[in-house]
C-alpha positions in Angstrom: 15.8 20.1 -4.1 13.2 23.3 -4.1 11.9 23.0 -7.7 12.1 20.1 -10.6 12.2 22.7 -13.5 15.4 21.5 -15.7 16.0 18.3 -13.4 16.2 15.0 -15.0 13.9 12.3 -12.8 14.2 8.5 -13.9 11.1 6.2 -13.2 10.6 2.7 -12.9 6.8 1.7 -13.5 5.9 4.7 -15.2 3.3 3.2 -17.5 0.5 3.6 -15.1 -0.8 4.4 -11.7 2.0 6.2 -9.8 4.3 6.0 -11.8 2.6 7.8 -14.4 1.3 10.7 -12.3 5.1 11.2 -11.1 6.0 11.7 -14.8 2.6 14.0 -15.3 3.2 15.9 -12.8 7.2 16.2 -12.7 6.6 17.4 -16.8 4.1 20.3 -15.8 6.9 21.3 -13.1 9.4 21.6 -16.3 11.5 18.3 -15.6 13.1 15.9 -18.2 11.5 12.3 -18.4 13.4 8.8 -18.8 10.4 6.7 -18.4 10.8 2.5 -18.0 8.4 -0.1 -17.8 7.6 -3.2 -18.8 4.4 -2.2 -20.7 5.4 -0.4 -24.0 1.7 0.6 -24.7 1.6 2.2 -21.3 4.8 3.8 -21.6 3.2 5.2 -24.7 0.4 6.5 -23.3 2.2 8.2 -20.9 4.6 10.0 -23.3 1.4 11.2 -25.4 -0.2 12.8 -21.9 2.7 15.1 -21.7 4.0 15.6 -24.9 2.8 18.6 -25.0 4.4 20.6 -21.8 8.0 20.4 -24.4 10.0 18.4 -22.1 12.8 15.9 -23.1 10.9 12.1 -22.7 12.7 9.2 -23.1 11.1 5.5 -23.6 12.4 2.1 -22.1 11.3 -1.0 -22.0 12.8 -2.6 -18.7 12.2 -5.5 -16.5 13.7 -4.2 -13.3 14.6 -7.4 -12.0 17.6 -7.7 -14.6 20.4 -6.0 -12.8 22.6 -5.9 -16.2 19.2 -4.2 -17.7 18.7 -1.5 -15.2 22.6 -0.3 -15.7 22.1 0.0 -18.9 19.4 2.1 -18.7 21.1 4.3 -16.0 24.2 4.4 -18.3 22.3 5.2 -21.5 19.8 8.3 -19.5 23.2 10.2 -18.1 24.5 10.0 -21.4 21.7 10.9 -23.3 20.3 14.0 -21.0 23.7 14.7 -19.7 22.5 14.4 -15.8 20.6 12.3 -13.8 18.9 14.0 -10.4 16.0 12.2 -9.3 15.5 7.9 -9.7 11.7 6.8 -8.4 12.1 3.3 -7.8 8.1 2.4 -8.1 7.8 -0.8 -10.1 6.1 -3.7 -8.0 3.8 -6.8 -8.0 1.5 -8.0 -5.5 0.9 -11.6 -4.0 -1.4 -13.5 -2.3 -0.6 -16.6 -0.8 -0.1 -18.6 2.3 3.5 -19.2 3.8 2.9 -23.0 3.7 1.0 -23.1 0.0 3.8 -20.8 -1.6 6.2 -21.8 -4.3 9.6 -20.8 -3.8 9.6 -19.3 -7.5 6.8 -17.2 -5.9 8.6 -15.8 -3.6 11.7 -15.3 -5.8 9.5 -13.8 -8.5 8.1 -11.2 -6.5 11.7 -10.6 -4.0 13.4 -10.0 -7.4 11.2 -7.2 -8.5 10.3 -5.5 -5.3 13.2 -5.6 -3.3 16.2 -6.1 -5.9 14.5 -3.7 -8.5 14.6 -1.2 -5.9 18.5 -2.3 -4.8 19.5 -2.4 -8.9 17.9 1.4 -9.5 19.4 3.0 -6.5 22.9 1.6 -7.0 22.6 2.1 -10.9 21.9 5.5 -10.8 23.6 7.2 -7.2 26.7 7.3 -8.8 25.2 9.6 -11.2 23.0 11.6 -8.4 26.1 12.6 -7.2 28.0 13.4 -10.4 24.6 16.0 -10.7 25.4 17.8 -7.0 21.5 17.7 -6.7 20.1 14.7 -6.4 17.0 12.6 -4.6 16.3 9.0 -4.3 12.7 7.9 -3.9 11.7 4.4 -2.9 8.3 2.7 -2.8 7.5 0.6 0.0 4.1 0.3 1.8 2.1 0.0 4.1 2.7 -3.1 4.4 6.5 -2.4 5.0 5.2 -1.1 8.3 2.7 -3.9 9.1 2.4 -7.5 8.4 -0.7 -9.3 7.0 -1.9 -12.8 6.5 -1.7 -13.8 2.9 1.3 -11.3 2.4 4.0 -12.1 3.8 6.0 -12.4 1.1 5.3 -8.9 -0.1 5.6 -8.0 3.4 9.2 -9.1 3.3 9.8 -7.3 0.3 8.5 -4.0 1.3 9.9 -4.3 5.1 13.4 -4.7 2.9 12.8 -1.6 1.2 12.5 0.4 3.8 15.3 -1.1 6.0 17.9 -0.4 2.8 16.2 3.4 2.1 16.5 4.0 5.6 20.3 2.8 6.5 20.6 4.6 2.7 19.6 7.9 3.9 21.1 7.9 6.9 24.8 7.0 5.0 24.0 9.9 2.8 23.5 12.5 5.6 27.0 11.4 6.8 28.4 11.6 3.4 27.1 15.2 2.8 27.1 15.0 -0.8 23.9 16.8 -2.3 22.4 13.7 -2.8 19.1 12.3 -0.4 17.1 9.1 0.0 13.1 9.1 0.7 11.0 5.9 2.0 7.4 6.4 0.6 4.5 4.6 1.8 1.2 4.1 0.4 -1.7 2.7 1.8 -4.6 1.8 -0.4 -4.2 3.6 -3.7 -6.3 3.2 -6.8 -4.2 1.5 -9.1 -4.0 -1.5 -11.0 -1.7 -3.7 -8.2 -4.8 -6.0 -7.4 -5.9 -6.8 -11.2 -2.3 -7.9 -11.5 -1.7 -9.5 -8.2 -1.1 -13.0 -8.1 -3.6 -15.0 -6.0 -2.7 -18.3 -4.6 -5.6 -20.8 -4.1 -3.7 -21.4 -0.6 -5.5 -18.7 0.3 -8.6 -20.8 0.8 -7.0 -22.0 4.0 -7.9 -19.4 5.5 -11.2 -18.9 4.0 -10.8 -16.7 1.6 -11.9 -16.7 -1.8 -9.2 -15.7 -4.4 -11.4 -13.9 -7.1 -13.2 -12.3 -4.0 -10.0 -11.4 -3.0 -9.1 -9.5 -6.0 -12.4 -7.5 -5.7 -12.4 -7.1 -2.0 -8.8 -5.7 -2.9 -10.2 -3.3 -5.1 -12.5 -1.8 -2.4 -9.4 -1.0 -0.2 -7.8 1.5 -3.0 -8.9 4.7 -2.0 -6.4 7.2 -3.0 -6.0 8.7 -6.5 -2.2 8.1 -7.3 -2.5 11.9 -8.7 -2.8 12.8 -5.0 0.2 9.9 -3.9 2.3 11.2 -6.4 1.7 14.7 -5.4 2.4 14.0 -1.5 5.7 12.2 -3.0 6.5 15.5 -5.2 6.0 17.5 -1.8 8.4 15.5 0.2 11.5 15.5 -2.3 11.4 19.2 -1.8 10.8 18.8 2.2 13.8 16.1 2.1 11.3 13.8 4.5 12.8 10.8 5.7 9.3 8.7 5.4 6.3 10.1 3.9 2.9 8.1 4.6 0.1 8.5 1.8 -3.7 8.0 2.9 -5.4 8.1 6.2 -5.1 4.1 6.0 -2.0 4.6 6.2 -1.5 6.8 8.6 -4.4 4.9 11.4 -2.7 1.9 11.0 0.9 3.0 11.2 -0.5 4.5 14.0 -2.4 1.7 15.5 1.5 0.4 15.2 3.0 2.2 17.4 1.0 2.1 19.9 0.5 -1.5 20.4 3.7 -2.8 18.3 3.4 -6.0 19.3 -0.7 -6.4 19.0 -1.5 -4.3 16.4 -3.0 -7.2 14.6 -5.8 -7.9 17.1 -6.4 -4.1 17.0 -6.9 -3.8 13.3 -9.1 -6.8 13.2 -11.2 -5.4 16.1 -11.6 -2.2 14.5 -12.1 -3.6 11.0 -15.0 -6.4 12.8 -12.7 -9.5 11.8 -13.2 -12.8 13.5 -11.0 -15.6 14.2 -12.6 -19.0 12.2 -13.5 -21.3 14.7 
């Protein structure tokens, strides 16, 4: 996929941050819009941003952990632009918790959006990719779907799932040969509002850290406009990349990773002047 002019792109989350530069951006290249999220007056704000480049927009209201939702929607945008080519799987939530202090409803919660939001949108809409002859899958994981951290390790799972199903995905597309492709994106810090909305556990105190600190020293971390993560995305639908990393964070620590795979920890806490509590 060289250009997006006249493609139809579906996105999950696209009431803010990423997800609403993706839709910025893919309008001023001339594509067609069905935009989801859960926030209608985001949604809304988004539509009014690029009304004006002419393109077709659709809005949807969509929690993407309903599987019967998320067909629907698929269903309804090939019927209603004709085509589908492009699905961004970005919707997400963050959490902060211990393994031991987590609820099980925690870890569903935030399993059911990440990972099987992401499963529900790619199987919803491939069919459809591949009824179009020209078609792209993009899937956000992380940066933490290449590391683990305390505090996260249920969002760790999450994203570490992602990217295991986009990768086997892509790979079973290669085989197939069918015009259709699969790209694992991830993001390291970017400046969005993930850490306003991320659930903080008071387990978390364990390991003596503060939760409302935690929001604000999560804050500090986000770096990276998501104009410039969505363009970086945009870039590597038309290089067909595999993996695309966004921010130097990123890209140090995924590096730090490979290198010492099975210490990386101890490295990143070195570097970053962390201490073990004695």
């Amino acid at each position: 996929m060289k250009n997006f002019n006249n493609k139809v792109a579906a996105i999950t989350g696209a009431g803010s941050g990423i997800g609403q530069q993706l839709a910025i951006q893919l309008a001023q290249a001339g594509a067609h819009l069905a935009l989801s999220d859960r926030n209608l007056d985001g949604l809304a704000q988004t539509a009014e941003m690029i009304k004006h480049t002419g393109v077709k927009i659709t809005q949807t209201q969509l929690d993407v952990s309903d599987r019967a939702a998320v067909e629907q929607w698929a269903a309804v945008t090939q019927a209603e632009f004709g085509q589908v080519n492009l699905i961004f799987n970005n919707a997400g939530v963050a959490l902060a918790s211990t393994v031991e202090g987590m609820h099980y409803d925690e870890i569903e919660w935030i399993m059911n959006i990440n990972f099987w939001g992401v499963v529900y949108g790619t199987k919803a809409f491939l069919p459809y990719l591949k009824q179009s002859g020209d078609g792209h899958i993009v899937n956000i994981s992380s940066l933490f779907g290449l590391t683990a951290q305390p505090t996260q390790s249920a969002y760790n799972a999450t994203k570490f799932a992602v990217r295991g199903f986009t990768e086997s995905l892509r790979q079973e597309l290669d085989l197939e040969n069918v015009g259709v492709s699969a790209t694992c994106v991830h993001p390291g810090g970017i400046r969005t509002n993930i850490a306003n909305s991320a659930r903080m556990s008071d387990s978390i105190r364990a390991l003596g850290m503060n939760p409302d600190r935690a929001t604000k020293a999560f804050n500090k971390v986000l770096k990276t406009p998501p104009e410039v993560a969505a363009k970086v995305i945009l870039d590597a639908v038309k290089q067909n990349k595999r993996r695309v990393l966004i921010g130097n964070d990123a890209k140090i620590i995924d590096l730090i990773q490979r290198i010492a795979p099975t210490r990386y920890a101890q490295a990143i806490d070195l570097l970053s002047g962390k201490k073990k509590r004695k």
